[in-house]
Structure formats: C-alpha cells, structure tokens
LUMFI-306089 format. One record per residue (C-alpha): residue number from 0; residue in one letter; x, y, z negated. Coordinates in nm, 3 decimals. Last residue first. Layout:
<rs>
(NUM,A,(X,Y,Z))
...
</rs>
This chain:
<rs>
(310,X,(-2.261,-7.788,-8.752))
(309,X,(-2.234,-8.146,-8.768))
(308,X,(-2.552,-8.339,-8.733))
(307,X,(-2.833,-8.413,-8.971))
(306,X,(-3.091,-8.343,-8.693))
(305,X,(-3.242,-8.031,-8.969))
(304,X,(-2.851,-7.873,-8.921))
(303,X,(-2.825,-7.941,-8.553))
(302,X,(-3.155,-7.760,-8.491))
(301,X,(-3.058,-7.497,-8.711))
(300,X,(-2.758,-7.442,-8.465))
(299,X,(-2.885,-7.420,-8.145))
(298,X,(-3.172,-7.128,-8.259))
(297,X,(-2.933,-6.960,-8.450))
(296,X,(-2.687,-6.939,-8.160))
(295,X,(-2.982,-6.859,-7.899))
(294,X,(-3.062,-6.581,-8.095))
(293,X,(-2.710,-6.446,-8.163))
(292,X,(-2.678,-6.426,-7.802))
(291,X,(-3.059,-6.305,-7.734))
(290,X,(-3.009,-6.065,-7.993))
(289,X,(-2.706,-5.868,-7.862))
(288,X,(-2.639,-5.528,-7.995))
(287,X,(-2.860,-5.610,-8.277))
(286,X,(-2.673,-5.916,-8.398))
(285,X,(-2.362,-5.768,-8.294))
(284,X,(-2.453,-5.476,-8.507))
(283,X,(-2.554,-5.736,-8.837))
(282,X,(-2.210,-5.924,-8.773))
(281,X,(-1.975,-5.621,-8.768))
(280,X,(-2.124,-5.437,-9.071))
(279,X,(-2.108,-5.820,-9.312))
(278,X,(-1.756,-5.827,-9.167))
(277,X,(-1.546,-6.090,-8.950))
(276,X,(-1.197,-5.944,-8.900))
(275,X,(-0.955,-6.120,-8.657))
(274,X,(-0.853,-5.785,-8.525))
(273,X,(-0.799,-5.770,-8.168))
(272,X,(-0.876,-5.428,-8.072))
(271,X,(-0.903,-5.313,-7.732))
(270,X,(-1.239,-5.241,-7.658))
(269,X,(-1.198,-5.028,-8.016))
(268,X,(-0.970,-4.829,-7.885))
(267,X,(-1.172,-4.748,-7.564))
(266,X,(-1.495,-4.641,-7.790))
(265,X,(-1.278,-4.434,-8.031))
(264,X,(-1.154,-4.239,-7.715))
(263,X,(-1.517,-4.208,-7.547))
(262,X,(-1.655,-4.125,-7.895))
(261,X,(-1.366,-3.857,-7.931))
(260,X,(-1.458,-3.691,-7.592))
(259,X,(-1.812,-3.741,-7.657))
(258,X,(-1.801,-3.525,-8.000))
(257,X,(-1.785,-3.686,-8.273))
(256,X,(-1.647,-3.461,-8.506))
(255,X,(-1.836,-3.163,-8.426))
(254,X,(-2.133,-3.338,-8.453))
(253,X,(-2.083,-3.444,-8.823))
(252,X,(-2.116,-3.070,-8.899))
(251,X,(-1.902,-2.808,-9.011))
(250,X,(-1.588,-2.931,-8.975))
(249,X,(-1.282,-3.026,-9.170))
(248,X,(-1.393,-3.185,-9.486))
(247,X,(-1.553,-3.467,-9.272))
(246,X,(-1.182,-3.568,-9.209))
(245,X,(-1.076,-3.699,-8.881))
(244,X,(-1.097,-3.973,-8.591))
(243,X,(-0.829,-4.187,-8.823))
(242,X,(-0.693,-4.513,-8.674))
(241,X,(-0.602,-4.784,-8.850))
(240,X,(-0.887,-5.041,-8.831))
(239,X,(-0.962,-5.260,-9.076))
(238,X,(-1.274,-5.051,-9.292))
(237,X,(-1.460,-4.959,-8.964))
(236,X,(-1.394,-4.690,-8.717))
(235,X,(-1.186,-4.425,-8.951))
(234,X,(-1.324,-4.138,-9.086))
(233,X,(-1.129,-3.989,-9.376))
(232,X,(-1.368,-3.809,-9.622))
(231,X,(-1.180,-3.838,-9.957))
(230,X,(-1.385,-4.117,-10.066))
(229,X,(-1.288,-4.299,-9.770))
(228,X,(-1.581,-4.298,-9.482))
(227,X,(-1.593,-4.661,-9.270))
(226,X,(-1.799,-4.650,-8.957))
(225,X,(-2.129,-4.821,-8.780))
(224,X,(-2.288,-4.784,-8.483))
(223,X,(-2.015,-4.660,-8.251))
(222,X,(-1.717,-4.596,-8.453))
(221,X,(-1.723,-4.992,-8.488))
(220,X,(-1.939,-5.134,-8.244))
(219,X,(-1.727,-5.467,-8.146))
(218,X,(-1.746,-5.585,-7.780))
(217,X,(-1.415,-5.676,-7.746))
(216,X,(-1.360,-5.998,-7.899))
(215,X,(-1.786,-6.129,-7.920))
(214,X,(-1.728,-6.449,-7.768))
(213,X,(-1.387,-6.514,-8.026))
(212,X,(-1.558,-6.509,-8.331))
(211,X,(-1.778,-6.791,-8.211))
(210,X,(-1.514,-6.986,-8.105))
(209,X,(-1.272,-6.925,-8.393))
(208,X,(-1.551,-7.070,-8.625))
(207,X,(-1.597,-7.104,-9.007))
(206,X,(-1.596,-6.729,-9.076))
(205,X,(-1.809,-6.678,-8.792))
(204,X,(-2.053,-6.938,-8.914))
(203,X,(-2.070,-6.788,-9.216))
(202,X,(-2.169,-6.467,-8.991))
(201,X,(-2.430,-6.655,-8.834))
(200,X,(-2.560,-6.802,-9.135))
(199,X,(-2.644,-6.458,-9.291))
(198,X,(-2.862,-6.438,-8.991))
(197,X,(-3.088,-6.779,-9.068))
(196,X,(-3.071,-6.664,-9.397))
(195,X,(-3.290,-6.367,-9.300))
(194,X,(-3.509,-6.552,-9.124))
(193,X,(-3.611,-6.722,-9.407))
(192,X,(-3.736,-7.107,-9.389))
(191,X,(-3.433,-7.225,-9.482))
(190,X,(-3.234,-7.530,-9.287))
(189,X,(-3.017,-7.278,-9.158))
(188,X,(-2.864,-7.087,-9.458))
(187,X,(-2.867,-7.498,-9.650))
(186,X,(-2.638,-7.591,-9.317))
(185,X,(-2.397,-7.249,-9.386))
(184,X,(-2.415,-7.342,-9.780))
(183,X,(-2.262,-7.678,-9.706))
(182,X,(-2.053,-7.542,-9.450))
(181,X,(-1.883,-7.305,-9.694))
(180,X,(-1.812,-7.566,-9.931))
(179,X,(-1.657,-7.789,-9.648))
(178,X,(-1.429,-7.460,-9.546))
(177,X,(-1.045,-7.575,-9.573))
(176,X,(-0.975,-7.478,-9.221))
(175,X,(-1.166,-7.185,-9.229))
(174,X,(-0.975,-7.030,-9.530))
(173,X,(-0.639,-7.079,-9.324))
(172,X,(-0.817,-6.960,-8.998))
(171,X,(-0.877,-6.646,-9.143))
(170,X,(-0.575,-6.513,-9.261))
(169,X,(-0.430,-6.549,-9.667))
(168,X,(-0.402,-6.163,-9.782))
(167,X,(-0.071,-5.973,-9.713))
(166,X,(-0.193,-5.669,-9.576))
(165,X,(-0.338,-5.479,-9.901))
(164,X,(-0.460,-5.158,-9.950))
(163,X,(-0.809,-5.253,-9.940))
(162,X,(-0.960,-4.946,-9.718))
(161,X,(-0.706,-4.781,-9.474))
(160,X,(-0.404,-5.072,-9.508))
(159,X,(-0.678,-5.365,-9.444))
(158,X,(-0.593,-5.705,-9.473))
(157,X,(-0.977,-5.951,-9.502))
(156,X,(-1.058,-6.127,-9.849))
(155,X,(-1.312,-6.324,-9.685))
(154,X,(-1.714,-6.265,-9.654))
(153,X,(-1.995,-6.393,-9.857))
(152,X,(-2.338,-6.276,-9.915))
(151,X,(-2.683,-6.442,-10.173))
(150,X,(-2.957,-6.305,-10.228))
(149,X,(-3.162,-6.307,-10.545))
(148,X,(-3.372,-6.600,-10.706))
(147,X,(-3.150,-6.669,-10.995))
(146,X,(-3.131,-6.995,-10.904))
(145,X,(-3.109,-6.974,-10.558))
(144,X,(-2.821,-6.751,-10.646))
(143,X,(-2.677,-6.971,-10.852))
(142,X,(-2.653,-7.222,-10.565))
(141,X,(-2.507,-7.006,-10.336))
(140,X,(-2.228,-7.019,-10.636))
(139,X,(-2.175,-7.370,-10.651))
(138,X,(-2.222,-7.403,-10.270))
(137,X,(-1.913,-7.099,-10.241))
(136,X,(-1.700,-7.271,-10.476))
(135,X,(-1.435,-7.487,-10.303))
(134,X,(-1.348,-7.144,-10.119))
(133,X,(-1.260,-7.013,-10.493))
(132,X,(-0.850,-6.948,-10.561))
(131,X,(-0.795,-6.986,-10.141))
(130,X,(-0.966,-6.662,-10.151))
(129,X,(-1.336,-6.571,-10.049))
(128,X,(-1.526,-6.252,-10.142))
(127,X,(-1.866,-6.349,-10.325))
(126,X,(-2.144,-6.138,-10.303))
(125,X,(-2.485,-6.183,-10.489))
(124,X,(-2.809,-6.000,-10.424))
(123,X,(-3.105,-5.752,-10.489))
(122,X,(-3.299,-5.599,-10.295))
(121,X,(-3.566,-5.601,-10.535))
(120,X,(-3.457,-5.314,-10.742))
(119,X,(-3.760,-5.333,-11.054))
(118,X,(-3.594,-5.229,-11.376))
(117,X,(-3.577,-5.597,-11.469))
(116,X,(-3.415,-5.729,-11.211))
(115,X,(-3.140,-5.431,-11.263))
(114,X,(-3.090,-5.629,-11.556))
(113,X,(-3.053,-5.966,-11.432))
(112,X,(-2.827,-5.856,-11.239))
(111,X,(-2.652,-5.672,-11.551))
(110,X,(-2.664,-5.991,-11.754))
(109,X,(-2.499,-6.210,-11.456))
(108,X,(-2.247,-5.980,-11.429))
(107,X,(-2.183,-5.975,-11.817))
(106,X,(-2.151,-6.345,-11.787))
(105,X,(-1.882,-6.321,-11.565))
(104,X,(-1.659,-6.089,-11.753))
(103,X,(-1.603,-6.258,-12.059))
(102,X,(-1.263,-6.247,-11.974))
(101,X,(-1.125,-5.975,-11.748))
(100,X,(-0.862,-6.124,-11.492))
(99,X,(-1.123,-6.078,-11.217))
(98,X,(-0.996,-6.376,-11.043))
(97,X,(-0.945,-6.570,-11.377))
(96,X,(-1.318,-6.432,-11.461))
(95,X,(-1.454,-6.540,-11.138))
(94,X,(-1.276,-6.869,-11.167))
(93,X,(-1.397,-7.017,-11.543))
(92,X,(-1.758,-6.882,-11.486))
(91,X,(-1.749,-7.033,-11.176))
(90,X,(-1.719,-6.829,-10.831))
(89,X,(-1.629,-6.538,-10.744))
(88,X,(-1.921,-6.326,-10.834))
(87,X,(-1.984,-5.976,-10.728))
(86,X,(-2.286,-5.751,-10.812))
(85,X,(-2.454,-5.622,-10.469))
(84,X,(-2.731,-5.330,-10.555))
(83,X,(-3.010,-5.246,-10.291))
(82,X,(-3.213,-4.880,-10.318))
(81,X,(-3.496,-4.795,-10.048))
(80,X,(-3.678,-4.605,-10.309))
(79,X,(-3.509,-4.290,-10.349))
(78,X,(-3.657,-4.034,-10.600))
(77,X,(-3.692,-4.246,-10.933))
(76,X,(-3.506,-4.537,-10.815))
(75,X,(-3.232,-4.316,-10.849))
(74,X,(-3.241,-4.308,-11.173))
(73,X,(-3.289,-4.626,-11.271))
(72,X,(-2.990,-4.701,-11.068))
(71,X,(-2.758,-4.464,-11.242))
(70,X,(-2.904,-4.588,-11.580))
(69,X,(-2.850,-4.983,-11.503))
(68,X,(-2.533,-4.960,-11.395))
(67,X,(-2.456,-4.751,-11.660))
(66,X,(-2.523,-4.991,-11.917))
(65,X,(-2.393,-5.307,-11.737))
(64,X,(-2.022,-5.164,-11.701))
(63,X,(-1.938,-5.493,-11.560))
(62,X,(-2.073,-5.509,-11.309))
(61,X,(-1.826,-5.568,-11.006))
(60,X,(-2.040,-5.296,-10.845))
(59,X,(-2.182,-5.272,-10.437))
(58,X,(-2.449,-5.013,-10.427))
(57,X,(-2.659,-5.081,-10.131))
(56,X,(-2.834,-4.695,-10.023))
(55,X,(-3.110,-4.817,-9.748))
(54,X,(-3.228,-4.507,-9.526))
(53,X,(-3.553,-4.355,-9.541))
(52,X,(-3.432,-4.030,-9.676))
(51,X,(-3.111,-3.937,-9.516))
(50,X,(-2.978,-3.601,-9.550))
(49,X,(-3.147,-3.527,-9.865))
(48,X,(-3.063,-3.888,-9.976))
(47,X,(-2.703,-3.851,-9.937))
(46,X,(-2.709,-3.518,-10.141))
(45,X,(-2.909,-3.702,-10.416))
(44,X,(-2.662,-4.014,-10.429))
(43,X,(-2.439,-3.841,-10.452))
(42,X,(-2.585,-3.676,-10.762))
(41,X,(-2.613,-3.963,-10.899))
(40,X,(-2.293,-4.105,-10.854))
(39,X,(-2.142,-3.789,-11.058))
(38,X,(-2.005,-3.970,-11.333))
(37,X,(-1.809,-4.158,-11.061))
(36,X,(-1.662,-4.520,-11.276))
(35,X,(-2.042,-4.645,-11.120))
(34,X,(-1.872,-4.667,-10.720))
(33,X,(-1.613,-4.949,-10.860))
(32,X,(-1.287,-5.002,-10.626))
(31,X,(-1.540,-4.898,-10.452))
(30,X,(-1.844,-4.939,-10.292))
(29,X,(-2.144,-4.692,-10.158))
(28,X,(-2.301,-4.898,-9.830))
(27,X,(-2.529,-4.699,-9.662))
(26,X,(-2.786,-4.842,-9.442))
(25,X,(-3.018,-4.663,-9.156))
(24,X,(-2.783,-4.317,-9.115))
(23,X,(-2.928,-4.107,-8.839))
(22,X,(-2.901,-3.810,-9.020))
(21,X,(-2.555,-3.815,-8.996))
(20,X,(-2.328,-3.734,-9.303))
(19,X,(-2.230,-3.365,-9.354))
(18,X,(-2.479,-3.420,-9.734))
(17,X,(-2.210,-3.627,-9.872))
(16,X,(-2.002,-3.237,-9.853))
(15,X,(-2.235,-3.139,-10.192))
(14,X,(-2.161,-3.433,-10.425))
(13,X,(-1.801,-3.335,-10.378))
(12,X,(-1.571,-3.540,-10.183))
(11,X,(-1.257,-3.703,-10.399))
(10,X,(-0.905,-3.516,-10.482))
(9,X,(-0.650,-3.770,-10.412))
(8,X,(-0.458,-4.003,-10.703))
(7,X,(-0.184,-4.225,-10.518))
(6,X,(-0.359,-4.584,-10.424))
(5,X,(-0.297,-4.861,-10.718))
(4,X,(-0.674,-4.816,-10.830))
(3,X,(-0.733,-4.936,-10.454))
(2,X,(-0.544,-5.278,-10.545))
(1,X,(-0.849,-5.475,-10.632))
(0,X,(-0.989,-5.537,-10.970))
</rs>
C-alpha cells in the first residue's frame, strides 16, 4: 500500500543473521511494506528474541490478512511476552479504504484488532499516517480509538529515498497549517489523565509546531540510540537519512560496525542534519535525552489546554 513493493526484488536477511542485532535493543519496531507477507516472521522473531529477551517487539501491519496476524502473534506470545501490534487506520471507513485502495478493507482492520484483543496483546494501538486526503480526520479516528479502548499514534507521510521510496510527499508545514483536527486530539492528549498521552502530545505538538521542532535541530539521536535496519541489512541512522554506515551481512558482530570511529562520524552527520522529520523514534529519545525540556513543555501546555486557551 506504499511504494516499497515498487523497490527492485533483493534477497532478504535470514532468520539466523536477526540474531547480529545489539543486545541492548529496548523496542523493536518490525514494519513493512507488510512484516506478516514473511512466512518466516516467526522465526524472526525467535532469533531477535534470543538476542534480546526483555525487549518490546511492535509489529506494525495494515491488517488485513487477519488470520495470520492473529497466528504469528499467538505464537509468539507463547515465548516472548513483551509483544505490541500497530494496525493502521486512515481515517473513515470511506477514506482509509480510498487511501488503501482495497475496499472492504477497513472493517477487516478493525476485526483483526479486535482480534489480537482477544488473544490477550495488550499493547495494543492505532496509527494513522497523515496526508492532505485525511488531516480533517485525526479527532474522528482518536476517537475510535477511545472507543475501542486501544492506543492511539499519528505521524505524517514523511520523504524518505532509504525507507519509503518516495520524495515527493506534501512537507510539513503544509499539513500543519491545516491542523484543527490534530489540535483537537493534541488538547484531548493533554487534558488526559495518562502520562502516556501527555507524551504522545508532544510529538503532535511537533507536527503542529515549527518552534518546537526547531529547539531540538541538532540534537537528534539517530545512529546513536536508535537506527533504521532494511530488510536486507543496510544500516542507515534513522529511516530519512541517506547515509549508509554498512550492512550487518558484512561483519561478525554489531561491534564491528560501530566502532567509535564510525559513531564519531555518524554522530557529526547527524549534528548537521536538517531534516524536517518528526518521528514516533525521534520524539521518545528526545524525550529521554532531555526530560526536563520535554517536561516543562508538557507541563506548560496541559495547563493551557484545562485553562481553555489555545495550545
């Protein structure tokens, strides 16, 4: 449903080279195109999960193919217990499956979350990847989510050539500008009682502002604390950035990838990038790499939202 399908055919990483991954992995992100077409996404899985075995595997799925959805993750609740699954929706029944061009396609989403409900995953939520098509939609569809009583994310359709493929997406500003759904569900992330919405409304309120986006220009972690792996195990720093460190199929062990001459040259590139890019990986470091900053944001900004004033 996005162009990576398009992307000339390239042989994919064994089950067995997953386990060249750092230990030190804390949350794994397995996404596509659609992770569940791999007949071997168990065992992945498996080979992940010897390497890393507290860490949080997310699955991220359009899904649609509800059945084995619901197998894979079954089974892998049965050894690794940390597991989250994201199913996409894109607004309206009408929109999501327009977007998706497969009709019919929402409400077999909507079955399959409620599905893997049912099998007992928990972390469980809701994404929704912004276009011009949908931005009136994001309350209507943080709004299902409440319903449902799962989680709900949201990021923009960003340009990448290493990951998406695709470089001619609408920018951020243009999406921002237009944004009143968004700040609906940004004061309702604020006015909640959860901590954890109170964090998902700092990145919607890096989507929404230029300002905030701006303060953190330079102090990105990408290759530090977080990275993007291609399914033919090409590193690169994050899923925008251009720049290859190397291939995982080309040394022994993650170590001799990064060693501290490459983490000093990744580190420098990445001081000077200015990518406009505001993603779910870059928000939760910043967050950690400075929580008084994103502290003191929260903290200003929920007290606008329960005063009623603009936020």
């Amino acid at each position: 449903m996005c162009n990576i399908w398009k992307s000339p055919k390239a042989a994919e990483l064994e089950p067995s080279e997953y386990a060249k991954l750092p230990p030190t992995l804390r949350t794994i992100n397995l996404t596509g195109g659609e992770p569940f077409l791999r007949s071997d996404l168990v065992e992945v899985v498996k080979s992940i999960h010897g390497i890393a075995p507290t860490s949080r595997i997310v699955f991220s799925t359009n899904g649609l193919l509800k059945d084995t959805i619901l197998s894979v993750v079954e089974q892998v609740l049965g050894f690794h217990r940390r597991v989250g699954v994201g199913v996409s929706i894109d607004g309206t029944e009408a929109t999501h499956d327009k977007i998706r061009g497969v009709l019919g396609c929402y409400r077999t989403a909507l079955s399959t979350v409620e599905g893997l409900r049912s099998i007992g995953v928990r972390d469980l939520r809701i994404g929704m990847t912004l276009t011009p098509e949908n931005l009136g939609e994001a309350a209507g569809v943080y709004e299902l989510s409440r319903r449902l009583g799962v989680e709900f994310t949201t990021t923009f359709a960003h340009n990448s050539e290493v990951y998406f493929q695709k470089t001619d997406n609408v920018s951020i500003e243009a999406i921002a500008l237009k944004g009143d759904a968004l700040s609906s569900v940004l004061r309702r992330q604020l006015r909640s009682a959860s901590p954890k919405d109170w964090l998902r409304a700092y990145h919607v309120g890096g989507i929404l502002d230029p300002n905030l986006r701006a303060e953190f220009m330079g102090k990105c972690e990408a290759g530090q604390l977080f990275f993007f792996m291609s399914p033919t195990g090409d590193i690169f720093p994050c899923t925008v950035m251009n720049h290859r460190i190397g291939n995982i199929r080309d040394v022994g062990s993650w170590d001799e990838l990064f060693t501290p001459d490459v983490q000093e040259r990744i580190a420098a590139k990445v001081r000077a990038c200015r990518e406009d890019c505001w993603m779910v990986c870059n928000t939760r470091t910043l967050i950690l790499s400075h929580p008084v900053k994103a502290g003191f944001w929260v903290a200003r900004m929920k007290t606008r939202a329960h005063l009623n004033l603009e936020t």
